[in-house]
Each structure stands twice: as structure tokens, then as C-alpha cells.
N, C-alpha and C positions, 0 to 999 in steps of 0.2 A: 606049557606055561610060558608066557613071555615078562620079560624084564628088562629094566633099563640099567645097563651097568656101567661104571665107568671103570677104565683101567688107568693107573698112576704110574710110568715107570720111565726112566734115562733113557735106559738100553733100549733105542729104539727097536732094533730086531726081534727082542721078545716082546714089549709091546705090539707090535705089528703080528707078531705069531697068537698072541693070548686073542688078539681082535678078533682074528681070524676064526681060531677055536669056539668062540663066543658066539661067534656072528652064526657059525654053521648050527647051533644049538637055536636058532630063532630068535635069538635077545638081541636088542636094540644097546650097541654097542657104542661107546663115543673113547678118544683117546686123547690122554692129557701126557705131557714129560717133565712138569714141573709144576709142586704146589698149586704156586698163582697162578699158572691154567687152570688146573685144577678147580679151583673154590670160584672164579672166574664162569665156569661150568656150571658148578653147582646153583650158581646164581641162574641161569639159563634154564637146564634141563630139571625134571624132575625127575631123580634118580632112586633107584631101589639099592643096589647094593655096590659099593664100592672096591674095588683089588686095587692095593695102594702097596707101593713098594717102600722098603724102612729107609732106604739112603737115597734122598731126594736130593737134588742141585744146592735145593732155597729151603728146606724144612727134613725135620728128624720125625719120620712117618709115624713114630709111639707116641710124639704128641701132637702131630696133626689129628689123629682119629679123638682127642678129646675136645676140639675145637670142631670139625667137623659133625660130631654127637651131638653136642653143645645146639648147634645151627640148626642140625634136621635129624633130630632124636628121630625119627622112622627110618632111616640107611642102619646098614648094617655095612660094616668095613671087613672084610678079609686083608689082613699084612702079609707082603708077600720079602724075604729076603736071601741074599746067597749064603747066610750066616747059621745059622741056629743058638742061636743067645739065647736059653733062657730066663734070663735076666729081664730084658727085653720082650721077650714071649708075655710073663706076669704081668709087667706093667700095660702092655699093650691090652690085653685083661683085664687089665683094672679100669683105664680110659676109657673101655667101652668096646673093644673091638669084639667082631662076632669068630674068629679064629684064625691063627698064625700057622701058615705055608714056609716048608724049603724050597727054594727054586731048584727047580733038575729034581728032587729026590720026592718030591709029590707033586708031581705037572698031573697024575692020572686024578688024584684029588682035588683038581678045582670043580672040572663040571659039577661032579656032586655033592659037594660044598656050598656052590651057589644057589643051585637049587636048596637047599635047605637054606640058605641064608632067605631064600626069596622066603619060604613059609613064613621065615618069623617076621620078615616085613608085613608080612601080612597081619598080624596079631600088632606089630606094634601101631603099623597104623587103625587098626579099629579098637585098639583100646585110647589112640588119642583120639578117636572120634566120639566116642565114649565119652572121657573126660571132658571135650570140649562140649557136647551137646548135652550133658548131666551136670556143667559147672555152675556155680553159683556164685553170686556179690560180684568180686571186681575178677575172678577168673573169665567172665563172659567177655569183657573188655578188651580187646584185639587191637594190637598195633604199638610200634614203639616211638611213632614220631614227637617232637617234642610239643607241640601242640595238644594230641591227645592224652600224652604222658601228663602236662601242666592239668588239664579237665579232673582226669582220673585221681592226681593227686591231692587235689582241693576236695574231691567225691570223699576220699579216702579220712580226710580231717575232720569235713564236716559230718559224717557219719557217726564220727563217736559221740556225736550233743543229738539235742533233739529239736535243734533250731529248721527253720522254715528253710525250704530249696524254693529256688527257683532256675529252670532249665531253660534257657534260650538257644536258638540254633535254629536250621533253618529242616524243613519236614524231612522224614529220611536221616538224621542223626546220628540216629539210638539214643533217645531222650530217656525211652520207657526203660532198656537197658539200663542205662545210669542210675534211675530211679529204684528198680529192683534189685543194683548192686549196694545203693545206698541203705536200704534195710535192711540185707543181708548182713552189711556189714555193723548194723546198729544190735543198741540193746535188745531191740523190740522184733527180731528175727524170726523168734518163735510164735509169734502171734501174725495174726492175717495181712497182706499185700494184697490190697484193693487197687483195680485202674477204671480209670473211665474216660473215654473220647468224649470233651465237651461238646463237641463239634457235630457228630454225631444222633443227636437225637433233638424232637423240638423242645421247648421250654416247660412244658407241664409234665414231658417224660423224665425228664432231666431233673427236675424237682424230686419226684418220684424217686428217680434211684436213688439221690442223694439222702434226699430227707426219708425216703417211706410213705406208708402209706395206712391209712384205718379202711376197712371195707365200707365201702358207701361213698367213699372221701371223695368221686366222681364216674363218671359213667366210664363202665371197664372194673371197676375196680372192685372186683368180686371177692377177694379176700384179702386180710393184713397183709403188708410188706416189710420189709425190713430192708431201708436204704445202706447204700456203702456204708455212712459216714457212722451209723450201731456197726458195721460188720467191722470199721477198722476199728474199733473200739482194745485199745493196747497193741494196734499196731499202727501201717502206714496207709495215708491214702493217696493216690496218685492221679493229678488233675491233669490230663493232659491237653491242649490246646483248650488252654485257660480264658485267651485272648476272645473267646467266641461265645463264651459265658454271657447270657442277660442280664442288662445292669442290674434289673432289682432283685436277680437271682445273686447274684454278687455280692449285694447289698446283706441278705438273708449267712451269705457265707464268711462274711466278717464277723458277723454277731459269731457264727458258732465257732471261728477262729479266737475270740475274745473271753467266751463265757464256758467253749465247749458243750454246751446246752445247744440243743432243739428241737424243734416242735414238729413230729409227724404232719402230710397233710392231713385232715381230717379229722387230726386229735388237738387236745386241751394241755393235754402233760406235758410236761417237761420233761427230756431224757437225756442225759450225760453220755458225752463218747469223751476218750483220751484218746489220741489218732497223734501220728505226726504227719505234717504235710508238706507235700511233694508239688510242684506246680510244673508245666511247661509248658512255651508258648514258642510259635514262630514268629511271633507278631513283634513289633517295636511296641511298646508298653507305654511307654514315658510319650509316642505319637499319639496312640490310641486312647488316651486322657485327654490331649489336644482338643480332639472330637469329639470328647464326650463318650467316648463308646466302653470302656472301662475307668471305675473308681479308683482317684488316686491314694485316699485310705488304705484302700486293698489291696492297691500295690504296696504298699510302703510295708505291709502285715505278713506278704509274700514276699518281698526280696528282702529277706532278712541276708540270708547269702544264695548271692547269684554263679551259676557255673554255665559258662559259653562252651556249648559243641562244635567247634569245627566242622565245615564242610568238607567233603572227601575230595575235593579238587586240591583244598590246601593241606591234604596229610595224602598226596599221592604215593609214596614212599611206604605208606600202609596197604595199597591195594594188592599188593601181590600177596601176602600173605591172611588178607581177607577174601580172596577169591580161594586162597589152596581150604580156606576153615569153610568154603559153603561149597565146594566141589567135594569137600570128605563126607557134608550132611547130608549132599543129595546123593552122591553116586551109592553111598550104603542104604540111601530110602529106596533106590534105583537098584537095589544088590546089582551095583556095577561090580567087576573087576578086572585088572590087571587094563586099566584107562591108562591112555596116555596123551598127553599135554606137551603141545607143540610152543616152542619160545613165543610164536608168534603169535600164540593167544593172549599171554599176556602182556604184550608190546599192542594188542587191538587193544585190550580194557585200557590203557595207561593215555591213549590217545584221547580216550572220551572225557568230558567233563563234571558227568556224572551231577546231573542238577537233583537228579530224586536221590544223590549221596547211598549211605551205603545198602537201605532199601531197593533200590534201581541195581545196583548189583548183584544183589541176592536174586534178584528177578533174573539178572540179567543171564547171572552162571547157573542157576535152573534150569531157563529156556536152554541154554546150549547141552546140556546135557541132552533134553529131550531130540535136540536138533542134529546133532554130532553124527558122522559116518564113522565106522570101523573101529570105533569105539575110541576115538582120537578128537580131541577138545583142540581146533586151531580156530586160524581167525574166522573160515569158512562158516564154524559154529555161532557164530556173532554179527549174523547180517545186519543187524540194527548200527553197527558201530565199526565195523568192515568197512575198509578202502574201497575192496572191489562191490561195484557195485551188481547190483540183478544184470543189470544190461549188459554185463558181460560174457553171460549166460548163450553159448550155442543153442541149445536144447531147448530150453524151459524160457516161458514167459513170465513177464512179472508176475500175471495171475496165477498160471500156471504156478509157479512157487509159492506165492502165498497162499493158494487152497491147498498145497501140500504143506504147510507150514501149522495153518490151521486146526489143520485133519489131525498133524502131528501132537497138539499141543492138546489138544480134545478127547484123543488117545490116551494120554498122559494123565489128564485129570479126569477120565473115565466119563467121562460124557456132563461133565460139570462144569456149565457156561460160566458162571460167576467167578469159577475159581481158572478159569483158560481167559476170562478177560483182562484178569487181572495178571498172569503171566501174557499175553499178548500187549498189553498197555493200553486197551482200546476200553472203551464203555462197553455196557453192556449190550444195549442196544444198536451201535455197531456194528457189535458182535454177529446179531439175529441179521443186520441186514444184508451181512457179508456172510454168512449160512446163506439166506433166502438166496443171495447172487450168485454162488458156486454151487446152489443144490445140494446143501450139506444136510438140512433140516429133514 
């Protein structure tokens, strides 16, 4: 079993000896002799289990371990001191430590201490993986910068009325995110959370799922339907890329904004939905009137309160800790374990700009799992956004790597072009003609 551990202590000589002992056990050792190296580190490496000693230069090691918890609830602290306080022992206990060493009188009790500290690293990280991919309302929401924090916070007020949203931001977001934290957090939780890509489908299909449908109402239409806008009926509905809506489809969606009435295609009746509504566009709205292409009624109906998502170029300061939240989702879809993440991968993602935001991401820390050597995520994993380029390559050609890259990602999604083009970033048809070219097909 390997692990990444760090050791905290003055006394260089024992620091130097504890490395040493560590090192020959196959864990990936690194060594601090004060605090702020210390957390300095922690920012860098991703660490499993730390030996920190109680009388530091710059900090009092019983309450470092509650700051350090605090930061990366998955570590697990061993205190190591030449004292035996238990005084000291308890609270360090209390703070969160995983258990208190005498130095010299339990040296035999580290190796096997840290291995069991590793197991429970293990549980704790997959019970935060857990949490994080089972959370709901505003716990899906990720990051502390003040920018996201301002979005989140206004999500958080407006949720309690049942007033109209409108979500602008640019594609890649997490508009639909917001939208499904804002119901969460509303009255209307317990009733259905409807989405629909307007963008996605032509104008008669579009009708269709909205409104519904009577059998006969057009060719296709072999039996009754039942649009979103009866399914949100006591809950929410969620319009997303609004901006691409057809005017006089538009037009149809303000009456039912106004009266909450409408009319099946194909039928006569009248039918009541209570919904509340959710909108998001990447679009300039107030341009898109300009030209006629959206009604400015229906805007005025929609931006009752508006919430601007940030792009992830300007909440850089969040990426590191939304890459560690979709390396935890894949590498357990992946039953990875005991991965390890070199500083220098996430010094690549910080470099990029990230225009598909935090969708491009997710893509991004995906692909490198599937691509990664010896089960280590560096920058090498991220040719797309890597310094070095292919051409630096002794061995492999450019083709030559990307028909191995291909191969790899096709592996991955078991032979499912749609879902490998879309981790590749290519179209589909691309795709096929770049099989046809490497003889993959």
C-alpha cells in the first residue's frame, strides 16, 4: 500500500531518520520543520496522512491538527512529542487527530499506525465522495471565491419566494446546477424538477414536450403525451438556453407564464400547471430583442431576479479544489486507488483558460485519468493543455499518440463513439473519420 505522508518536526536528525524509515516502507515521503512549510505543502501535495510533532518553532501542534482538519477533512494527523501530556493527548483528540506518539518510547509503533491511519483515509475519502456525489441544493456548489460565493448567495434568497430566475453566464457554468440547487432549497422540493435544452430540439418537438400532446395531434404522434410544463405541475421548471427559443413559441410561453393555463397540441381544454420558473441563457437578451429574435415582454416576465455565473477563468482560485471534487468522482467510477497527483498537474489546469468553464474541466480531469501512467495524474496527463508539446516525443509520432489516445478513450467508454467524442472534444464524425484513418473501425 502506498501513501503520501508528510512529517512535521525541528529536530532535524529525527525528521531525517522518521523520512528515511517511511521511505523504505514505499510511501512517498516529503519533509517540513516548521508550520508554514508545512500548510505551504499541503497546498502543493496531496497528502494522506500526516506525523506532526507538538512543539513547533511557529505553532502549538494540538491546534494545528484542528486547522489542518478544518482544510483537508481526508488526512488523518498522528502527534508525535518528547512529552507525554495527557492533557494535551485528549485535546489533540478532540481537534481531530488520528493518535498521539512518545518519541523514543514508541518509534516501533509508527509503521503500524500509519498504515491503519492509511485505511481510514481511505473511508474518509469515499465517504466524502459519497457526500459530494449524493449532495443536493446549494451542497453541489463548489468553491469559495467571492464571485461564486456573491451568485450562490443571491441563489440562497431567492429560493425562498417563488419568484422567476433568470441564469446568465456563459455555456459550461453550471447554470442547471444552480437551477436544481434553487428548488432544493425551495418550498416546492418535494415535487418534480423538470429540465429541458431549448436549444436541442426543432420547434414542433419542442412544443411537444412542453405543451404535450393529444394522439393524432400530428404525424408521429401515436399516443397522448404529457408535456414538462403538467409534469412541473407544484414543482420547478427549468428552461435552459432560453435565448434559442422560437418567437412565437415564446409568445405561447408567456400566456402560460401569465394565466398558467395551456392548451395541449391537438386538444381544446384548458389545463392548469403551478410550476415555478427557472430560465438560462448564454445569450445577451436585452441584444437579442435588438434583432427581433426574443420578445421583450418575456423578458421582462423572466428576469424578475437575475443571477450571473461567472466564468471559471475569473474564479481561478476555485479550480484546484474542483478538480480534487471530479478526480474523487471519477477515480471511484474508475475503482482507482492509492492515485497520486503531481503539484504539476495542477499548475497545467491553472495555465489554461478554460473557455468550455467548468464543463471543459470535468472533461478535462476525466480524460487524464483515462490517460495517466503508473497511476499518477501530472501534467503529462493533460496533453491538451501541457507545455510539452507531442514533438517532444523521441519515440511516438504525433499520430502515433493520438491513435493511442483514441484507442484509450474508446477503451474507457467501451466502445461508445458518442460518449469518446465527446471526451475527445471532436464531433462525431471526426471521430469516424479518424477511426477510418488509423484503422480503428
Amino acid at each position: 500500500m502506498q501513501g503520501n505522508i508528510l512529517i512535521i518536526d525541528d529536530e532535524i536528525k529525527l525528521l531525517k531518520l522518521l523520512g528515511m524509515i517511511l521511505s523504505q516502507e514505499d510511501f512517498n515521503v516529503k519533509e517540513a520543520s516548521t508550520a508554514r512549510s508545512a500548510m505551504t505543502m499541503l497546498e502543493q501535495y496531496d497528502f494522506d496522512v500526516v506525523l506532526c510533532d507538538v512543539r513547533l518553532p511557529d505553532a502549538f501542534g494540538v491546534e494545528l491538527v484542528k486547522s489542518v482538519k478544518t482544510k483537508y477533512p481526508h488526512l488523518e494527523i498522528i502527534l508525535m512529542t518528547a512529552f507525554g501530556n495527557i492533557t494535551d493527548a485528549v485535546q489533540a483528540m478532540r481537534n481531530g487527530a488520528y493518535d498521539y506518539l512518545v518519541k523514543g518510547d514508541d518509534n516501533e509503533k509508527i509503521i503500524p499506525l500509519v498504515y491503519k491511519a492509511l485505511e481510514k483515509v481511505k473511508d474518509n475519502r469515499s465517504k466524502i465522495v459519497q457526500k459530494t456525489s449524493t449532495s443536493k441544493g446549494f451542497g453541489q456548489i463548489i468553491g469559495t471565491s467571492p464571485s461564486i460565493l456573491q451568485s450562490k448567495k443571491l441563489a440562497e434568497k431567492v429560493a425562498l419566494t417563488d419568484a422567476a430566475v433568470l441564469l446568465t453566464g456563459e455555456t459550461g457554468t453550471g447554470k442547471e446546477v444552480f437551477a436544481n440547487a434553487i428548488h432544493e432549497g425551495s418550498d416546492r422540493k418535494k415535487n418534480n424538477f423538470v429540465a429541458i435544452n431549448c436549444s436541442a430540439f426543432s420547434k414542433e418537438i419542442l412544443e411537444s414536450e412542453l405543451f404535450g400532446h393529444k394522439q393524432g395531434a400530428f404525424t408521429g404522434a401515436v399516443k397522448d403525451k404529457k408535456g414538462l410544463i403538467e409534469e412541473a405541475d407544484g414543482g420547478t421548471l427549468f428552461l435552459d438556453e432560453i435565448g434559442e427559443m422560437p418567437i412565437d413559441l415564446q409568445a405561447k410561453l408567456l400566456r402560460v407564464l401569465e394565466t398558467h393555463e395551456f392548451i395541449k397540441m391537438g386538444e381544446t381544454k384548458v389545463s392548469k400547471s403551478d410550476f415555478r420558473l427557472i430560465a438560462a441563457t448564454n445569450r445577451d437578451l436585452e441584444d437579442e430583442i435588438k434583432q427581433g429574435h426574443f420578445r421583450e415582454d418575456l423578458y421582462f416576465r423572466l428576469n424578475v431576479f437575475e443571477i450571473h455565473l461567472p466564468p471559471l477563468r475569473e474564479r481561478k482560485e476555485d479550480l484546484k479544489v474542483l478538480a480534487k471534487h471530479f478526480i474523487d468522482i471519477f477515480s471511484r467510477k474508475l475503482h482507482l486507488s492509492d492515485l497520486q497527483v503531481s503539484p504539476d498537474y495542477y499548475k497545467t489546469l491553472e495555465k489554461n483558460d478554460w473557455k468550455g468553464n467548468i464543463r471543459e474541466l470535468r472533461n478535462a480531469v476525466e480524460r487524464s485519468l483515462i490517460l495517466m501512467e503508473n497511476n499518477t495524474l501530472d501534467a503529462e496527463s493533460l496533453p491538451h493543455y501541457s507545455d510539452k508539446t507531442i514533438l517532444e516525443s523521441d519515440s511516438l509520432s504525433i499520430r502515433s499518440l493520438e491513435k493511442i489516445h483514441i484507442q484509450k478513450v474508446l477503451q474507457y467508454t467501451k466502445g461508445n463513439k458518442a460518449e469518446a467524442a465527446r471526451l475527445l472534444e471532436i464531433g462525431i464524425a471526426t471521430l469516424y473519420r479518424k477511426l477510418e484513418e488509423y484503422g480503428l473501425r
